[in-house]
C-alpha positions as CSV (number, residue, x, y, z in Angstrom):
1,X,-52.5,-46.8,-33.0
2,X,-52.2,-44.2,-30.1
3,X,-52.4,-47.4,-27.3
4,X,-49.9,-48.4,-29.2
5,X,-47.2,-45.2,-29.0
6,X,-48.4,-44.9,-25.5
7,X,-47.1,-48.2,-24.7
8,X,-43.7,-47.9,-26.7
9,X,-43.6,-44.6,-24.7
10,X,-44.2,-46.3,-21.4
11,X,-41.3,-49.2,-22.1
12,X,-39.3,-46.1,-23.2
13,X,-39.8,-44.8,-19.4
14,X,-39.1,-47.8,-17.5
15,X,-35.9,-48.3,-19.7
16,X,-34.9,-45.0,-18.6
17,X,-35.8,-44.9,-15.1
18,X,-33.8,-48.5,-14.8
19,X,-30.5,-47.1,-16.6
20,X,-30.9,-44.2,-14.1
21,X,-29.0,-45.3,-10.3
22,X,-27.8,-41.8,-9.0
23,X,-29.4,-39.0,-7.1
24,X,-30.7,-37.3,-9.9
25,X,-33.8,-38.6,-10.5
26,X,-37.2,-36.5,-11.1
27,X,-40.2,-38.5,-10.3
28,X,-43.8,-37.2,-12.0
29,X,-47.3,-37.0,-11.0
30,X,-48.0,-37.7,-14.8
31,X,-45.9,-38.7,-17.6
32,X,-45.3,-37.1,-20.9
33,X,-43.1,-37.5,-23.9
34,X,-41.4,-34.5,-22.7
35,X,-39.9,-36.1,-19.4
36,X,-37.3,-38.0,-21.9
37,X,-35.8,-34.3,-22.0
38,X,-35.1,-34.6,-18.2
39,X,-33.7,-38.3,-18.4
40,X,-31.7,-37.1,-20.8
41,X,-30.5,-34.4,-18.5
42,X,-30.5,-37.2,-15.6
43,X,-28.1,-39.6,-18.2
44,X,-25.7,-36.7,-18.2
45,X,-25.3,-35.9,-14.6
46,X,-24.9,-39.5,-13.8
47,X,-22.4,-39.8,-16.6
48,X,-20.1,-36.6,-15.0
49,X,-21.3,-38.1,-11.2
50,X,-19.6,-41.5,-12.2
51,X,-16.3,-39.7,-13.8
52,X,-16.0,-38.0,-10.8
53,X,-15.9,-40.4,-8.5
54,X,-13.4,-42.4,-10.8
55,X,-11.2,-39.5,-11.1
56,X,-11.3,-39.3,-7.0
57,X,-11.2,-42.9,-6.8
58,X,-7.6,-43.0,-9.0
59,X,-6.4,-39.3,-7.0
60,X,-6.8,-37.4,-10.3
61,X,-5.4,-33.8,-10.1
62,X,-8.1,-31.3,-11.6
63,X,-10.4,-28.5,-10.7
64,X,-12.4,-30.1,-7.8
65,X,-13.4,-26.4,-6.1
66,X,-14.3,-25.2,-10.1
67,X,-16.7,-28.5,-10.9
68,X,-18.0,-27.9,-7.5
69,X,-19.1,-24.4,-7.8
70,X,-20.5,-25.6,-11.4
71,X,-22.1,-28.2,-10.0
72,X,-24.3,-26.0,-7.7
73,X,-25.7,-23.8,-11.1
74,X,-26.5,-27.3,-12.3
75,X,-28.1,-28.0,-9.1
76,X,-30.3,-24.5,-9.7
77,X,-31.3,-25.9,-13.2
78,X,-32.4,-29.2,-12.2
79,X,-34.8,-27.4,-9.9
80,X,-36.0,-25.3,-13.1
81,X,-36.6,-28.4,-15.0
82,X,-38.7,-30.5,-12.8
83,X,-40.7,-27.3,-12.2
84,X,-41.2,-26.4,-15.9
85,X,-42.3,-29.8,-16.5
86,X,-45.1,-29.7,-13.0
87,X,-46.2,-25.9,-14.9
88,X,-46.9,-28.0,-18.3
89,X,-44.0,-25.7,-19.9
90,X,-42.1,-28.2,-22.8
91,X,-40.4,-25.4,-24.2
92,X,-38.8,-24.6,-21.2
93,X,-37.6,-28.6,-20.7
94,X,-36.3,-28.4,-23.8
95,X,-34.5,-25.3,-23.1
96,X,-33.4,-26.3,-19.6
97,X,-32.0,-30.1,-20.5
98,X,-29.9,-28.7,-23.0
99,X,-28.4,-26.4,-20.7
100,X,-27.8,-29.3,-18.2
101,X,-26.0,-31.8,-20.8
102,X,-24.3,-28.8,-22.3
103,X,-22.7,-27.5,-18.6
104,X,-22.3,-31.4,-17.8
105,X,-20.0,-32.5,-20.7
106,X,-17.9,-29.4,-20.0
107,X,-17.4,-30.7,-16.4
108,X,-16.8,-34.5,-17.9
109,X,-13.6,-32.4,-19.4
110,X,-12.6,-31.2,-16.0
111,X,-12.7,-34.3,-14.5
112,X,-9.5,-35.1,-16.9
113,X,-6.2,-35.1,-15.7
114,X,-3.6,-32.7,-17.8
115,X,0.2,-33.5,-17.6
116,X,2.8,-30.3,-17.2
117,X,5.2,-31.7,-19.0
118,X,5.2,-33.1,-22.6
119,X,5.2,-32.4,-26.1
120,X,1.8,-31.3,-27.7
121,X,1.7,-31.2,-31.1
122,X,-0.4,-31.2,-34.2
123,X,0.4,-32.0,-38.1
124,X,-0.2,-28.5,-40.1
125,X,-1.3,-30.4,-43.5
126,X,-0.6,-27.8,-46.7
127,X,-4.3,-27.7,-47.5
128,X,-5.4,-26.1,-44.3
129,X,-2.1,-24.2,-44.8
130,X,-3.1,-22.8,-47.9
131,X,-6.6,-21.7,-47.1
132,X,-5.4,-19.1,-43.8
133,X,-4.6,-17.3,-46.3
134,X,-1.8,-14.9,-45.0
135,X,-0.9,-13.8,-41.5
136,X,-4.1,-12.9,-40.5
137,X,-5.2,-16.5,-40.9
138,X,-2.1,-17.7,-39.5
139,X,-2.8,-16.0,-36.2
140,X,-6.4,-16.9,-35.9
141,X,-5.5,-20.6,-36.2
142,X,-2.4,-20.6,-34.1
143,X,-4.5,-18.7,-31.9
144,X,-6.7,-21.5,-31.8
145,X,-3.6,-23.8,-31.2
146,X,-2.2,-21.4,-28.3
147,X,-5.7,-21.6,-26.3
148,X,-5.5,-25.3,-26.5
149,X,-1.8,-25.5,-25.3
150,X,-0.3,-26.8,-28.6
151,X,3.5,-26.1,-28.6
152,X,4.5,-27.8,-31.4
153,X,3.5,-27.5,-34.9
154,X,4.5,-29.8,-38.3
155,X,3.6,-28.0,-41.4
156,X,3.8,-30.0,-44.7
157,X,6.6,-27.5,-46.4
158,X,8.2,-30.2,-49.1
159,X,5.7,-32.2,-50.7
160,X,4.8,-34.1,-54.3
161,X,7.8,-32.0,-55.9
162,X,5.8,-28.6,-54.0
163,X,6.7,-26.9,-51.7
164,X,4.7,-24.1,-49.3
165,X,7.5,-21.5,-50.4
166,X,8.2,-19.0,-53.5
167,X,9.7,-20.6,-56.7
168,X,13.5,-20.1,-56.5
169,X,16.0,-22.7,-58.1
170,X,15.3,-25.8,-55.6
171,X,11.6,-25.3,-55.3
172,X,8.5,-24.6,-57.1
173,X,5.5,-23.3,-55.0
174,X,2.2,-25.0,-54.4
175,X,-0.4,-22.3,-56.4
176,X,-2.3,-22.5,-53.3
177,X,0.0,-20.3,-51.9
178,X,1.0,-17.8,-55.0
179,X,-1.6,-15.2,-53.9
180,X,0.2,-14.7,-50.3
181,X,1.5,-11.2,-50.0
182,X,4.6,-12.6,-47.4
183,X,6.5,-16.0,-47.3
184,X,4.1,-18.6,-45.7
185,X,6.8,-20.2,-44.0
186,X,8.5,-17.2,-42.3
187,X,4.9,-16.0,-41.2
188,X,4.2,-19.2,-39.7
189,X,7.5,-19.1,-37.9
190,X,7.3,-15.6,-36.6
191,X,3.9,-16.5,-35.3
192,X,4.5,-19.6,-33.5
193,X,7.7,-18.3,-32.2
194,X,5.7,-15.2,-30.6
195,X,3.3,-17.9,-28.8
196,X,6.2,-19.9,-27.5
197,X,5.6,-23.0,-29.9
198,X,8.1,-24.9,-32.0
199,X,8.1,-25.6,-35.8
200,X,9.0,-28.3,-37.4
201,X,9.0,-28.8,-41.0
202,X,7.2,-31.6,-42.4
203,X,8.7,-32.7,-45.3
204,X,8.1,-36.0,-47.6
205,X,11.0,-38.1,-48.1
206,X,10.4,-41.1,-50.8
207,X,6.7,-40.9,-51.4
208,X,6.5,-39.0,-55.2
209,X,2.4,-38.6,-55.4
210,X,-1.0,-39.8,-54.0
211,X,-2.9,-39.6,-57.5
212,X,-2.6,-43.3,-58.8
213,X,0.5,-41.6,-61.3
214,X,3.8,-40.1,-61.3
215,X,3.7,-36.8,-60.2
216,X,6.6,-34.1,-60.4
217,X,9.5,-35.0,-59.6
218,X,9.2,-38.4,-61.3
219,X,7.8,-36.6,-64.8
220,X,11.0,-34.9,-65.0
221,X,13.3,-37.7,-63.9
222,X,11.0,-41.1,-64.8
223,X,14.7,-43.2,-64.1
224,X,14.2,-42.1,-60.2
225,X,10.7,-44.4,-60.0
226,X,11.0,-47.0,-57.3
227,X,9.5,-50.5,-58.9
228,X,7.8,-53.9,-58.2
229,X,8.6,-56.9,-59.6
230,X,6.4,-56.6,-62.7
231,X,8.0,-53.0,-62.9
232,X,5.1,-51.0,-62.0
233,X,5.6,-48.0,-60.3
234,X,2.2,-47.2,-58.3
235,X,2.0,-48.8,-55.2
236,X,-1.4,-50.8,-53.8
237,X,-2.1,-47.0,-51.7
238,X,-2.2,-45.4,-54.8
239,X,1.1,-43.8,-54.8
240,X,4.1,-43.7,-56.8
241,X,8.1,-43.7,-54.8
242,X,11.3,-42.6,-55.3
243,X,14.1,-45.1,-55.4
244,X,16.3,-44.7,-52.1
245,X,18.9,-46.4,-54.0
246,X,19.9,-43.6,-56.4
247,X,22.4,-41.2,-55.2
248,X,21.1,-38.6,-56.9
249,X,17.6,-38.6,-55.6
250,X,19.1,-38.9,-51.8
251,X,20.6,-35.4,-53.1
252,X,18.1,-33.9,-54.8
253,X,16.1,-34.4,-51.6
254,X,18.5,-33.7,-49.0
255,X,19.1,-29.8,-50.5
256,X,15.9,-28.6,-50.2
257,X,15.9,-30.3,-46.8
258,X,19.3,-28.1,-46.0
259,X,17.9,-25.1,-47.7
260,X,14.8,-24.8,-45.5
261,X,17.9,-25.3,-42.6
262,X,19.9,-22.8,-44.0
263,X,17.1,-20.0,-44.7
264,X,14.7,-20.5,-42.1
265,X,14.4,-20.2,-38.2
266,X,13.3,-23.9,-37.5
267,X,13.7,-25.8,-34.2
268,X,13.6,-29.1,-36.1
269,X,12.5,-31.0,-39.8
270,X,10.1,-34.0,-39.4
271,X,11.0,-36.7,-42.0
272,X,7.3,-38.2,-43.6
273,X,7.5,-41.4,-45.9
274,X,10.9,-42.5,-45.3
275,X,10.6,-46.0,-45.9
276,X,9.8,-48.4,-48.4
277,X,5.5,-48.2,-50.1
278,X,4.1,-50.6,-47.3
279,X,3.4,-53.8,-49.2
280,X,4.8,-56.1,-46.4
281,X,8.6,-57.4,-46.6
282,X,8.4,-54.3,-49.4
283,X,7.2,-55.7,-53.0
284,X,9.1,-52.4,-54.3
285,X,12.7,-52.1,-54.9
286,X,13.3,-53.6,-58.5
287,X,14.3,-50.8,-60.2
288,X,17.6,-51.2,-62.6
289,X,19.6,-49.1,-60.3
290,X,18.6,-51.2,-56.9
291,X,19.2,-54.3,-58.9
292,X,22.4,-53.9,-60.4
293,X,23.5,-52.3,-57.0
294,X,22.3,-55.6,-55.2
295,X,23.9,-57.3,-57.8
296,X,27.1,-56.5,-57.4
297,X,27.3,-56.2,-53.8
298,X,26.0,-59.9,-53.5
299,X,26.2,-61.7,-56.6
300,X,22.5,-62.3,-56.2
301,X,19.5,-61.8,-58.7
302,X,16.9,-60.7,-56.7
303,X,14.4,-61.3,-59.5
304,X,15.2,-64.9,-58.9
305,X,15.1,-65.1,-55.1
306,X,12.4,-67.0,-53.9
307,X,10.2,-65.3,-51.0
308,X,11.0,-66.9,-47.6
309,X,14.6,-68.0,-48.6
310,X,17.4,-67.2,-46.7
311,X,18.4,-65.1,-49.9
312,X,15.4,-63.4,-49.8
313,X,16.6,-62.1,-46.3
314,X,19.8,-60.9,-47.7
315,X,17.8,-59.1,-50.1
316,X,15.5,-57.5,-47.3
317,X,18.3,-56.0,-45.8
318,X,20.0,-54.7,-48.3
319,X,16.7,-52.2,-49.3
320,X,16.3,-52.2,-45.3
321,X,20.1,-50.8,-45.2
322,X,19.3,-48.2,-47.9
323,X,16.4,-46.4,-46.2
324,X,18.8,-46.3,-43.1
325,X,21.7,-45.1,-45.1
326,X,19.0,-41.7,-46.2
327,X,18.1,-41.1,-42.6
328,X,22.0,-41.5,-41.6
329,X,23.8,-39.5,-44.1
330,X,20.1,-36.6,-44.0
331,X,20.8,-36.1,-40.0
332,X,25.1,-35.9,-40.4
333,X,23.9,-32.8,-43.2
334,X,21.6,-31.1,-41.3
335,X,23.3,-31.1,-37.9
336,X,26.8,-29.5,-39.6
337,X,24.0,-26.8,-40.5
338,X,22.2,-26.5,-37.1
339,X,23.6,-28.7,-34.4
340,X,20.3,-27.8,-32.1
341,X,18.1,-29.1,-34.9
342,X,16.0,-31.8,-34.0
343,X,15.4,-34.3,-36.0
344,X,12.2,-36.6,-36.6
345,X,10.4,-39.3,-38.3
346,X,6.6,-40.3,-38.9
347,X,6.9,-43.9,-38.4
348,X,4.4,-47.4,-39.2
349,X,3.9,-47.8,-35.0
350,X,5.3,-51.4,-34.1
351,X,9.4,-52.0,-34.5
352,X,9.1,-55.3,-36.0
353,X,5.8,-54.5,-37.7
354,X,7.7,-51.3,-39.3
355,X,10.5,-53.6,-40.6
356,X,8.3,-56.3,-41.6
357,X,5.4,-54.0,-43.5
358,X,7.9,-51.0,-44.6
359,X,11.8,-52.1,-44.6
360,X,11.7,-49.2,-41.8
361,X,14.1,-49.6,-39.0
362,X,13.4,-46.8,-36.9
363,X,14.8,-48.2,-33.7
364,X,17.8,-48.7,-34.8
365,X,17.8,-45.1,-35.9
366,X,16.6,-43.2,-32.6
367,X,19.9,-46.0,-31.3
368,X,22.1,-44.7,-33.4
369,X,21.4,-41.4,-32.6
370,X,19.9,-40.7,-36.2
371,X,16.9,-39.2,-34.9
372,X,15.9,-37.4,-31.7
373,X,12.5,-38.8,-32.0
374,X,9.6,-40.6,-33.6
375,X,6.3,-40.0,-34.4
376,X,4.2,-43.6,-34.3
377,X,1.5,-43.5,-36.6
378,X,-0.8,-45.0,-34.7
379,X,-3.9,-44.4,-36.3
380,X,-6.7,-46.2,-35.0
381,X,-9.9,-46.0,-33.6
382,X,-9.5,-49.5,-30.9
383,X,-9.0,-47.6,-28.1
384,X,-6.7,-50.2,-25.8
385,X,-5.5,-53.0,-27.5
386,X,-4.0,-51.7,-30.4
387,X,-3.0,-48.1,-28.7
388,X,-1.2,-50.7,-25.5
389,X,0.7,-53.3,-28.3
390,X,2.1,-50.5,-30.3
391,X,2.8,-48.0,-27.5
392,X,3.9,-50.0,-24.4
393,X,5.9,-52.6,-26.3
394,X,7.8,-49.9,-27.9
395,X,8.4,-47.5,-25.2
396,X,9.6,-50.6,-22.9
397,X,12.5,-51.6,-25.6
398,X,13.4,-47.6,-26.9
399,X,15.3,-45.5,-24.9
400,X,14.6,-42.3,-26.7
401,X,11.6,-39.8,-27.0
402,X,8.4,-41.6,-28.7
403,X,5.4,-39.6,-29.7
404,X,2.2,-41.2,-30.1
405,X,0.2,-39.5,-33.6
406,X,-3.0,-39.9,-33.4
407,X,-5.8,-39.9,-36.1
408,X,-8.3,-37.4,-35.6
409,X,-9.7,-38.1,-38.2
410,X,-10.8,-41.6,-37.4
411,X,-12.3,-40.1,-34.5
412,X,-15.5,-38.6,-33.0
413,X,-14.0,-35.5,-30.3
414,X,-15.2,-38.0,-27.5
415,X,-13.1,-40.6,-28.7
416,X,-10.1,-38.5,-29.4
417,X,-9.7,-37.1,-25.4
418,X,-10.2,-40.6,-24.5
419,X,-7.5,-41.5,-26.7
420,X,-5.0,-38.7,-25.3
421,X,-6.1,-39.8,-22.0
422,X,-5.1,-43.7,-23.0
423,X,-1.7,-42.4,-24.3
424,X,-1.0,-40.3,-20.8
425,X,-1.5,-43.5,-18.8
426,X,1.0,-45.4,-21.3
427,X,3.3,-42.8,-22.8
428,X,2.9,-39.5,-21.1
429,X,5.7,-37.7,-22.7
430,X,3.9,-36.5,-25.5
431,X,1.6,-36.4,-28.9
432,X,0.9,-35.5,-32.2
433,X,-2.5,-35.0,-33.7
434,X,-3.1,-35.5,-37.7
435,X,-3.9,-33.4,-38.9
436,X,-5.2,-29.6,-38.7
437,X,-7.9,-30.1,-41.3
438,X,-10.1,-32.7,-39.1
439,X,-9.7,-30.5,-36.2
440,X,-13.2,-28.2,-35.6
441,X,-13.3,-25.8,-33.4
442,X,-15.5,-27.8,-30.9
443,X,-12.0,-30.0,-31.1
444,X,-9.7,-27.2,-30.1
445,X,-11.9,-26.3,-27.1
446,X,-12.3,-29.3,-25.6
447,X,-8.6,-29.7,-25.8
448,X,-8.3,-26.7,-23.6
449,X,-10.8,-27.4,-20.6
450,X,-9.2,-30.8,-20.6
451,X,-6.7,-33.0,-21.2
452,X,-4.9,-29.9,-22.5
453,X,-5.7,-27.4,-19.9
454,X,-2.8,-27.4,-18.3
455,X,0.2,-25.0,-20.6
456,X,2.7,-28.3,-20.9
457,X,6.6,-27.5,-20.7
458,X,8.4,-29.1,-23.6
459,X,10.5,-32.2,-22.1
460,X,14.0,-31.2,-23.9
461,X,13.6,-27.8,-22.9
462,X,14.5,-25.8,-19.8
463,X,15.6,-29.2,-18.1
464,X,15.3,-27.7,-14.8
465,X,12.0,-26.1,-15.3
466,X,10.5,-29.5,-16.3
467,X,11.7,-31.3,-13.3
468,X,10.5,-28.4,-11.1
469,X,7.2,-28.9,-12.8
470,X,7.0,-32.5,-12.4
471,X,8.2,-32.6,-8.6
472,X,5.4,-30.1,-8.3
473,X,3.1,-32.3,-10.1
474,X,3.8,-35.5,-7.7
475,X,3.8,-33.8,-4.8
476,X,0.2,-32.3,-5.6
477,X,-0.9,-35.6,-6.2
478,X,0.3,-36.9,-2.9
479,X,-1.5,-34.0,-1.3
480,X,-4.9,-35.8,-3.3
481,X,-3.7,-39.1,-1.5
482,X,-3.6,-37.6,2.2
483,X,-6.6,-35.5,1.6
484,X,-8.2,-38.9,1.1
485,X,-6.8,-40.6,4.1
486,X,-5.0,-43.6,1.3
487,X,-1.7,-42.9,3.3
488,X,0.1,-42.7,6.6
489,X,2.0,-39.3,7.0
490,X,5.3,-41.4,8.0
491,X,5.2,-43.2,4.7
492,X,4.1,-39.6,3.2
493,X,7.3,-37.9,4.6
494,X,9.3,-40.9,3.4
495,X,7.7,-40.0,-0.7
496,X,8.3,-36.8,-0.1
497,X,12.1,-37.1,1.0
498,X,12.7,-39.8,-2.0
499,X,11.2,-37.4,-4.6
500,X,13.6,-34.6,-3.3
501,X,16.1,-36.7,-3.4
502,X,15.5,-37.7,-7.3
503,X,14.9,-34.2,-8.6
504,X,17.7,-32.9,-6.3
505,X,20.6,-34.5,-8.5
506,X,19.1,-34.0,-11.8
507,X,21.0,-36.6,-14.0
508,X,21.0,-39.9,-15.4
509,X,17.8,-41.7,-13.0
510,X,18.4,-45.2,-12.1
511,X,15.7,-45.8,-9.2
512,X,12.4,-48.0,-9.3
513,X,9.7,-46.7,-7.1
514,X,8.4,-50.4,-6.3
515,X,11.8,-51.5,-4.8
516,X,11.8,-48.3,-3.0
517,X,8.8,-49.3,-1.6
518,X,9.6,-52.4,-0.4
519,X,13.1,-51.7,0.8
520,X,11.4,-49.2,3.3
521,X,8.5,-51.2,4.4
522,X,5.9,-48.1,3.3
523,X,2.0,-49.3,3.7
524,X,0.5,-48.7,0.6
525,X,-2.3,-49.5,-1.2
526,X,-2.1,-51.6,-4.4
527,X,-4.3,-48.5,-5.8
528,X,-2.0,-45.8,-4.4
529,X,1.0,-47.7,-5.3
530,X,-0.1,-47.8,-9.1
531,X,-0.6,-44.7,-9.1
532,X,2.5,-43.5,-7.7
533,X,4.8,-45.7,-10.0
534,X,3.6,-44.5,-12.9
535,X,4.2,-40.8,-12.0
536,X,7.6,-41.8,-10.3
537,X,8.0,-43.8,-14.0
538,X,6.9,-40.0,-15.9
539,X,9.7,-38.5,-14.0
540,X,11.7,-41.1,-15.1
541,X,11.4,-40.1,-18.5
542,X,12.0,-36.7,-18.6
543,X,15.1,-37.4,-16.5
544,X,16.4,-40.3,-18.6
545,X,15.1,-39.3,-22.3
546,X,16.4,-35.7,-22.4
């Protein structure tokens, strides 16, 4: 039995040593189990040796001169470790591995590239609302927030016939919240406002419950359910809807929407659920009120229409039309209230996917000049293909702000930097994390030594701060690019002149960096040239979208 483990431990070695192919490499006299403590170590200096080298490779802007100095404690340690394990002392591998990994994967994070100018936000549910509470737990988690460079925050305020405010003759309060001593709204303002982020309600729009049964608005007003065909009114996800065809449910919902407006310093409301359930070409929609409505409109029965008929798409555009008409006639409310209010939407990620699974035409909203901007749900955990369709296929088509959310929830913390990270190379303008309750602490602080470490400007605001930043930005990465020898100073000086140019006028950008390139005959690599279109394509944006 012990030739046995002795072997396994022996293929465990040469496994090791052969995954092993940088510097760091401790070669013993004699081997013990404890020497997997310093490959272990070993893995995670090759891991932060190889992100380096890619980040310098792709003229990254982060802390070289901080992960250097780092890098010589780590250095020290090594040393330790291959001497505890020559003096026989495992405790002290043990120990000194853990320091090593530890200190590496807080390097890894500064190898990541942070963007200067974008929204950064993060979906306050009411659950994690509720339990702060009072201020004092306010401030510790926006303090939280403030370290990792949050500057926006959506707090679920109108939800399931609750709200996160006092009882008064539009609202009844969530009892999570009756025990606060101050309004939990106007707290969570005050603070946010005193760490320079932005609130924006999150309220829900035509989802009624999550429980499997009507909940409280549709127990008072049972005529207001939204219904299938066999006129159920719980959806496959469990929940039960309002019907967007009823006047008096668009009104019931739009005055607590204008009362939060009225009453409350808010820099913008964030529409959730505004939309059909998402049953695909929308199963719901049979209620007597939608019916007789079509009805009359159309002379058509849509109990009779047969799916895939060209009545059936009459019939799909009417409920599409309806869900349009809530976000149209919501935003003309609101904005007599507060013209500066900005207006957003949660949305299914994917136009034609939105339409097709949700009767939710959100483009044609941010066209229309319904909405400032959307939030793509795109909750996943396939880090390209899915993140690229939805993302890049929208952003190419939509000429307004586009937010990607992201699930944290789905995700280990690894996987949910590498995620931002995706979304900066696709869609750097921004993102919205969902939700509070799956962040940790660990979460927060990794946000702030990485992809967050930089405090981020918000894109519609102070115009001319943003492009200062982002001229700033492009001309520290050229400085990268000559510091590596990847470009000729007359081409350099030529950059330089065209960015100036750009950020010199300050309006409407028509200019595409690749032509530029080739109209002036510049000697770039196809490396170099990537990377300067996509950061001449981020200026781009903040120019264009706000």
């Amino acid at each position: 039995m012990i030739k046995k483990l002795n072997f396994i431990f022996l293929v465990l070695i040469i496994i090791l040593v052969y995954s092993l192919n940088s510097a760091a490499y401790f070669k013993p006299e004699v081997y013990r189990s404890s020497l997997l403590k310093i490959r272990a170590a070993e893995r995670s200096l090759n891991n932060l040796d190889k992100k380096m080298n890619r980040a310098k490779s792709d003229f990254k802007i982060f802390y070289q001169s901080e992960i250097d100095d780092e890098l010589k404690k780590i250095d020290a340690y090594y040393q330790q470790l291959q001497q505890a394990y020559k003096n026989n002392n495992d405790f002290e591998v043990d120990r000194i591995s853990k320091i090593i990994i530890r200190f590496s994967n807080q390097l890894l994070l500064k190898t990541t590239e942070s963007k200067p100018v974008q929204l950064r936000g993060f979906w306050l549910d009411s659950g994690t609302f509720a339990k702060t509470g009072g201020r004092s737990g306010v401030q510790k988690l926006l303090n939280q927030a403030q370290k990792a460079n949050f500057n926006v925050i959506f707090p679920e305020t109108f939800y399931k016939g609750m709200s996160v405010i006092a009882d008064n003759e539009l609202f009844f309060q969530d009892p999570r919240f009756k025990n606060w001593k101050e309004d939990p709204l106007k707290v969570l303002i005050e603070e946010a406002a005193a760490r320079n982020m932005e609130v924006h309600p999150w309220v829900w729009v035509f989802n009624e419950n999550t429980a499997g049964k009507p909940g409280r608005i549709l127990e008072n007003n049972p005529d207001w359910a939204n219904k299938n065909k066999e006129g159920e009114v719980v959806s496959y996800h469990n929940s039960t809807w309002l019907s967007p065809a009823r006047e008096d449910v668009r009104e019931f919902l739009q005055k607590r929407y204008a009362y939060l407006v009225k009453n409350y310093n808010i820099d913008g409301i964030n529409l959730d659920y505004i939309r059909f359930p998402e049953e695909y070409r929308g199963s719901f929609g049979y209620d007597q009120i939608s019916v007789e409505k079509f009805k009359e409109k159309t002379g058509l029965d849509p109990f009779t229409i047969k799916s895939g008929s060209a009545e059936f798409s009459i019939w799909n555009q009417y409920r599409e039309d309806l869900i349009t008409q809530m976000v149209k006639e919501t935003t003309k409310q609101l904005r007599l209230i507060d013209p500066n209010l900005k207006i957003s939407a949660d949305v299914i990620p994917g136009r034609e996917e939105a339409r097709y699974r949700a009767l939710q035409n959100w483009s044609l909203w941010l066209k229309n000049d319904y909405l400032d901007f959307v939030l793509p749900m795109t909750y996943t955990e396939n880090l390209f293909s899915e993140l690229r369709s939805w993302i890049k296929e929208d952003r190419s088509q939509i000429k307004k702000p586009l937010y990607a959310g992201v699930s944290v929830f789905k995700l280990s913390s690894e996987q949910l930097i590498a995620q931002i990270e995706e979304i900066n190379q696709i869609n750097p303008n921004g993102v919205s994390l969902f939700a509070a309750a799956h962040l940790t602490e660990g979460d927060y602080q990794r946000l702030a030594q990485g992809v967050f470490s930089v405090p981020a400007l918000l894109p519609d605001k102070n115009k001319r701060e943003s492009l200062a930043k982002m001229q700033d930005f492009i001309l520290k990465r050229l400085n990268i690019i000559k510091e590596a020898e990847a470009i000729e100073t007359d081409d350099l000086i030529k950059i330089r002149t065209f960015l100036n140019q750009i950020c010199s006028k300050a309006t409407k950008a028509d200019f595409n960096f690749l032509d530029y390139v080739e109209k002036n005959n510049l000697n770039l690599s196809e490396k170099v040239t990537g990377v300067l279109e996509k950061d001449f394509n981020y200026l781009k944006d903040i120019i264009n979208l706000y």
